[in-house]
N, CA, C and O atoms as a GROMACS GRO file, in nm:
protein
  260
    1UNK      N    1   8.816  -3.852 -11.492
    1UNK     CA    2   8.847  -3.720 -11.440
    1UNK      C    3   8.724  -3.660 -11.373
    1UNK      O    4   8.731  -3.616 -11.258
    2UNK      N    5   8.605  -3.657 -11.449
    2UNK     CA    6   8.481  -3.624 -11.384
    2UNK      C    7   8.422  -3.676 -11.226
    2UNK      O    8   8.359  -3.618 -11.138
    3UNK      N    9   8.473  -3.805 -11.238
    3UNK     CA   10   8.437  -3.883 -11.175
    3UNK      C   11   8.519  -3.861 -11.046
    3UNK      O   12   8.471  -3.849 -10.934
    4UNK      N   13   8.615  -3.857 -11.071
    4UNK     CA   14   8.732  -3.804 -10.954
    4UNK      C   15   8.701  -3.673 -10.890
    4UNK      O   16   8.724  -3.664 -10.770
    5UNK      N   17   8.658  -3.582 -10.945
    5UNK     CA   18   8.621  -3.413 -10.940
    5UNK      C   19   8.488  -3.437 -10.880
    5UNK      O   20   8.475  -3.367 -10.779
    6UNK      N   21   8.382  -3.512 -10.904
    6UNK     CA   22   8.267  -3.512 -10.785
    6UNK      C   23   8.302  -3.584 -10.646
    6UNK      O   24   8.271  -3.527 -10.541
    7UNK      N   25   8.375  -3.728 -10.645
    7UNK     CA   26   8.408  -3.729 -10.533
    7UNK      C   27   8.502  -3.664 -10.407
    7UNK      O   28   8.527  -3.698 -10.292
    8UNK      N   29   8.523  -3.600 -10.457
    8UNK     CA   30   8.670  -3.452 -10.426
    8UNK      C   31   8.531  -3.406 -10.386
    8UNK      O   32   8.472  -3.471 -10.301
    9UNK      N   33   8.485  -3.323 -10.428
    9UNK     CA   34   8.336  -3.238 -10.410
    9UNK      C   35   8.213  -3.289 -10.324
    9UNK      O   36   8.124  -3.214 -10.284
   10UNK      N   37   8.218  -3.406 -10.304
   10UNK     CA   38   8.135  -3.502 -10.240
   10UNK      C   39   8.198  -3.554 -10.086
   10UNK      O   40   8.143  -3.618  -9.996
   11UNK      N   41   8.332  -3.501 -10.098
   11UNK     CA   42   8.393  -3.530  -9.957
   11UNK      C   43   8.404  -3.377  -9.889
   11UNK      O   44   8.386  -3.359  -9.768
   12UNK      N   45   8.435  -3.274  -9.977
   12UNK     CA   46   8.410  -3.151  -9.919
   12UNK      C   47   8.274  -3.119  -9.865
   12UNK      O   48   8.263  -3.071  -9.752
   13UNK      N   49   8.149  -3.149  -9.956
   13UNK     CA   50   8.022  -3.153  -9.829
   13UNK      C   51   7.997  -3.244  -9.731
   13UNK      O   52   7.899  -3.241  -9.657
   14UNK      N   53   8.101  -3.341  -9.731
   14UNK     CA   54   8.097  -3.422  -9.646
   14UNK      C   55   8.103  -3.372  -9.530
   14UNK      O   56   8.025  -3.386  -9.436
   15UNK      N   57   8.262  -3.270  -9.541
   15UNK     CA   58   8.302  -3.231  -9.470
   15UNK      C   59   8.286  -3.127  -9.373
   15UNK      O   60   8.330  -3.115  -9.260
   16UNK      N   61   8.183  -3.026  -9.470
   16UNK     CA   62   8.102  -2.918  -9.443
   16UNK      C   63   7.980  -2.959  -9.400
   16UNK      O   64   7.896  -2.870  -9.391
   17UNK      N   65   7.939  -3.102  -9.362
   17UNK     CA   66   7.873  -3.148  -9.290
   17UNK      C   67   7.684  -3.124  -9.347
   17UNK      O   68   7.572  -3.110  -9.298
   18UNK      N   69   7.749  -3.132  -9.473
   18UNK     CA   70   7.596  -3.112  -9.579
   18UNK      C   71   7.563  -3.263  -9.567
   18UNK      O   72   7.650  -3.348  -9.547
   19UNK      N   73   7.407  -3.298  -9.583
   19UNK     CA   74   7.371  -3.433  -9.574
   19UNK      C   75   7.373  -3.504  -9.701
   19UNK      O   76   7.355  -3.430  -9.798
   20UNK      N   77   7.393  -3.641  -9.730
   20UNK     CA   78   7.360  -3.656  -9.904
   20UNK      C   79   7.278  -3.631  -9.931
   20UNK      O   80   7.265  -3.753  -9.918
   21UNK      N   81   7.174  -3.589  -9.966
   21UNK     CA   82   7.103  -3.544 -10.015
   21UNK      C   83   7.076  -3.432 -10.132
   21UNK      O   84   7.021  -3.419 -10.241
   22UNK      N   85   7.184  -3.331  -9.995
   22UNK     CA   86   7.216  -3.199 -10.052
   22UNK      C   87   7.288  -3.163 -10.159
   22UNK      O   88   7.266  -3.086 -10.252
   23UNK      N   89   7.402  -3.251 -10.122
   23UNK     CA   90   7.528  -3.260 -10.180
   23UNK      C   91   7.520  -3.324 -10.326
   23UNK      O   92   7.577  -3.282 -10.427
   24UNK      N   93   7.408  -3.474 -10.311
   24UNK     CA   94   7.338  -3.505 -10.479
   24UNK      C   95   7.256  -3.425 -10.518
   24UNK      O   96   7.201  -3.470 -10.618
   25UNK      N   97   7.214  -3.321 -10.489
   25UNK     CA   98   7.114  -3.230 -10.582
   25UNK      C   99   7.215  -3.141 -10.640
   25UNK      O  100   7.223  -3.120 -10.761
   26UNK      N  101   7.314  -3.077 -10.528
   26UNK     CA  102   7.387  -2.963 -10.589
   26UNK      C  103   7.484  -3.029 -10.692
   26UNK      O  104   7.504  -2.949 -10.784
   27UNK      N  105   7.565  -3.167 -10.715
   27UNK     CA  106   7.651  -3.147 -10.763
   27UNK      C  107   7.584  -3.262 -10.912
   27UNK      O  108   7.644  -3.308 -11.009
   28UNK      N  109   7.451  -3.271 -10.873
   28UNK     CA  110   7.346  -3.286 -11.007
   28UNK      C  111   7.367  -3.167 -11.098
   28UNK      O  112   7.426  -3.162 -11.206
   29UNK      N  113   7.306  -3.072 -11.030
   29UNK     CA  114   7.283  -2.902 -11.073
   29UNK      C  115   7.461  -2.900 -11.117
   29UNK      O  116   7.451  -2.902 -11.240
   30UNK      N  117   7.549  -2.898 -11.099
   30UNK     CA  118   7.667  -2.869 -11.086
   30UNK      C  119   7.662  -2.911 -11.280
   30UNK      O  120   7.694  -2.836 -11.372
   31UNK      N  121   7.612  -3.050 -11.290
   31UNK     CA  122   7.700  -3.135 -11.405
   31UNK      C  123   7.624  -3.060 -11.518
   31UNK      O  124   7.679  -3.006 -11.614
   32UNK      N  125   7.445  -3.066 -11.483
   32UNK     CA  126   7.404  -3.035 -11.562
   32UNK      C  127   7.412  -2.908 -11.583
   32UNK      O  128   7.324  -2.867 -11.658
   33UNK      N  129   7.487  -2.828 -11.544
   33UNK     CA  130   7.497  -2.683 -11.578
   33UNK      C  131   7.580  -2.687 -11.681
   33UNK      O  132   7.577  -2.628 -11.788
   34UNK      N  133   7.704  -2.816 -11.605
   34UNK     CA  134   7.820  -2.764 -11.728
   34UNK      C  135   7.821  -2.828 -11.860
   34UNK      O  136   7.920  -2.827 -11.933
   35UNK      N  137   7.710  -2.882 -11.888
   35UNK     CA  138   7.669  -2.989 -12.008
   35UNK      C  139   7.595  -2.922 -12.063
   35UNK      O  140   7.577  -2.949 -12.182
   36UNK      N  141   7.520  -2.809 -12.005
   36UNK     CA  142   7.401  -2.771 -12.095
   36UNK      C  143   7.371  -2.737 -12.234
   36UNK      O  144   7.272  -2.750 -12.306
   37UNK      N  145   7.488  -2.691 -12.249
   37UNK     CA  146   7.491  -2.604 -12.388
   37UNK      C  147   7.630  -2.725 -12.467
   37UNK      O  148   7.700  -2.686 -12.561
   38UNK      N  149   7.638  -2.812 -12.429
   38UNK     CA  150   7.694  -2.898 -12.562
   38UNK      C  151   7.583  -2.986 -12.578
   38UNK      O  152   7.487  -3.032 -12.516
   39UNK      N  153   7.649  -2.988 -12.709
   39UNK     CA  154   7.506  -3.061 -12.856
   39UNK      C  155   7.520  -3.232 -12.847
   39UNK      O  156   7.459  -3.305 -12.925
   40UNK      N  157   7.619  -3.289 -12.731
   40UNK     CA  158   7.601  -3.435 -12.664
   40UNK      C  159   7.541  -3.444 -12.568
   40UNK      O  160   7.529  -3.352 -12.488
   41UNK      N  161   7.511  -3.511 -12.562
   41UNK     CA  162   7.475  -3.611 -12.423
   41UNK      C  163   7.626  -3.570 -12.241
   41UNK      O  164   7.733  -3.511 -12.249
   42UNK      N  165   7.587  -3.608 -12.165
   42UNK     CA  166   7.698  -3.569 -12.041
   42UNK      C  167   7.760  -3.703 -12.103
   42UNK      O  168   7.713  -3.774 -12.192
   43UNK      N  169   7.892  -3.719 -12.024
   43UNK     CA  170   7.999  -3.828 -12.098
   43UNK      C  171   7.919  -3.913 -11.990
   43UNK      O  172   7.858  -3.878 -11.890
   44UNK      N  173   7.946  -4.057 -12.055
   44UNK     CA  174   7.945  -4.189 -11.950
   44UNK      C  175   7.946  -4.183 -11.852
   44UNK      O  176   8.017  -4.094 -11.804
   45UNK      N  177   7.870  -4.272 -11.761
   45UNK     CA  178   7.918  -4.220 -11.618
   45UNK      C  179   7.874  -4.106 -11.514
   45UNK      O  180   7.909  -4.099 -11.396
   46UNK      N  181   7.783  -4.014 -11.587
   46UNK     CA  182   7.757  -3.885 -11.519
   46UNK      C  183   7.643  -3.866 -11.562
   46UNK      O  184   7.604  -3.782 -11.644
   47UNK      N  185   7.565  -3.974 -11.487
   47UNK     CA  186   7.408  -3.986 -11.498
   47UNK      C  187   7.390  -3.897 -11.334
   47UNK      O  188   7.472  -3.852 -11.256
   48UNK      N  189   7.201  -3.904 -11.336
   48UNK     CA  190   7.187  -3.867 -11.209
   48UNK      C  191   7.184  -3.978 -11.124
   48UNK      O  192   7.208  -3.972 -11.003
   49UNK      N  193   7.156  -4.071 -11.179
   49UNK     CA  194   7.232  -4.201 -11.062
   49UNK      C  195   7.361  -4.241 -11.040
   49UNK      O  196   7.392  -4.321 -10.952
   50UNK      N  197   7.440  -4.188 -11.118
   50UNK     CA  198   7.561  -4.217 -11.126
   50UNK      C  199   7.630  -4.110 -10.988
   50UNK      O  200   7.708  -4.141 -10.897
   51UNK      N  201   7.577  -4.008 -11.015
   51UNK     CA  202   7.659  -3.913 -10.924
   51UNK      C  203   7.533  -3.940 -10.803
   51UNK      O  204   7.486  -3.851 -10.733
   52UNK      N  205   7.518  -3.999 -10.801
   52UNK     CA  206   7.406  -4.038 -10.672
   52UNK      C  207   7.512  -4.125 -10.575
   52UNK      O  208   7.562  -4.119 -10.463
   53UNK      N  209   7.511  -4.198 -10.676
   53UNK     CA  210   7.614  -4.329 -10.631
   53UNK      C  211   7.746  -4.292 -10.604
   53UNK      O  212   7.791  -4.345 -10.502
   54UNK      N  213   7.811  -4.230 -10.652
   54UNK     CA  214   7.948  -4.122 -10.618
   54UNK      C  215   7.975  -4.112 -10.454
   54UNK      O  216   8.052  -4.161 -10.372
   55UNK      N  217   7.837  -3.999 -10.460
   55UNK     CA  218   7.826  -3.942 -10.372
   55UNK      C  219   7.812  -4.032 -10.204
   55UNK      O  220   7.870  -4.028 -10.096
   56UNK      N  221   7.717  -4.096 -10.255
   56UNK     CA  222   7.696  -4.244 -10.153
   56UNK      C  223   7.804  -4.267 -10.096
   56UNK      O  224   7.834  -4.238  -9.980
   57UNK      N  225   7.883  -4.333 -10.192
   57UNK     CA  226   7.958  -4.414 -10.140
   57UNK      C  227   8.136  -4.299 -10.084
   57UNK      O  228   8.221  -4.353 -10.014
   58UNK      N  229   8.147  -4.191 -10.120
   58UNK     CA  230   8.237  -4.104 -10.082
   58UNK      C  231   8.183  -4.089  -9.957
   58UNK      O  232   8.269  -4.088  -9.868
   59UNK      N  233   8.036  -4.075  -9.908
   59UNK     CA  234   8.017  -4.005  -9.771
   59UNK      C  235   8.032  -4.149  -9.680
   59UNK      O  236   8.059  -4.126  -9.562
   60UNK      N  237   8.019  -4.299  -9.717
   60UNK     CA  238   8.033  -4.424  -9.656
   60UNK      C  239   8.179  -4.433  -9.627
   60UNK      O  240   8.208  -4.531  -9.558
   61UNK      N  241   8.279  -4.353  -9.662
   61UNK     CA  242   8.390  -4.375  -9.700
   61UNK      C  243   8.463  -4.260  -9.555
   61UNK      O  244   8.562  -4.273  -9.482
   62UNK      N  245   8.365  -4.164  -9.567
   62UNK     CA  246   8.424  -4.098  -9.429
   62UNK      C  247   8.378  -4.126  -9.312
   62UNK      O  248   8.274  -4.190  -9.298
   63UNK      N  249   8.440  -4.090  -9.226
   63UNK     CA  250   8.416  -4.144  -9.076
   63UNK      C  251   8.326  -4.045  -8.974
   63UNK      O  252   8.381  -3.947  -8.923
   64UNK      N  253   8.245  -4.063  -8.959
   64UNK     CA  254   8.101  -4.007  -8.897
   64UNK      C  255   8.154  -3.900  -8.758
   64UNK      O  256   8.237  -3.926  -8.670
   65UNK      N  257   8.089  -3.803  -8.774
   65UNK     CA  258   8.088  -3.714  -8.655
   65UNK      C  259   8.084  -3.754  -8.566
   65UNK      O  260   8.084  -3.683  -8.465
   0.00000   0.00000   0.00000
């Protein structure tokens, strides 16, 4: 589900024509906001390389200006 919800989010700055870059810092900031205050770890999967890699490959996935 997480995983689905950043690339959704990762095609909207795609779309808004944010560079990756941008788009992996903010939706870094995004996860770790919403993790902060539970007493686990972020679930599987929702590393900062992980949503690096998300992101990557969602913006490889759209078709260039």
């Amino acid at each position: 589900m997480y995983r689905r919800e950043l690339a959704e989010r990762a095609g909207l700055y795609s779309r808004l024509g944010y560079p990756p870059s941008r788009a992996i810092s903010r939706l870094q900031a995004n996860v770790q906001w919403d993790f902060e205050l539970d007493a686990g770890p972020r679930p599987k999967g929702l590393s900062d390389d992980d949503i690096a890699d998300i992101v990557k490959s969602t913006y490889l996935r759209r078709p260039s200006r």
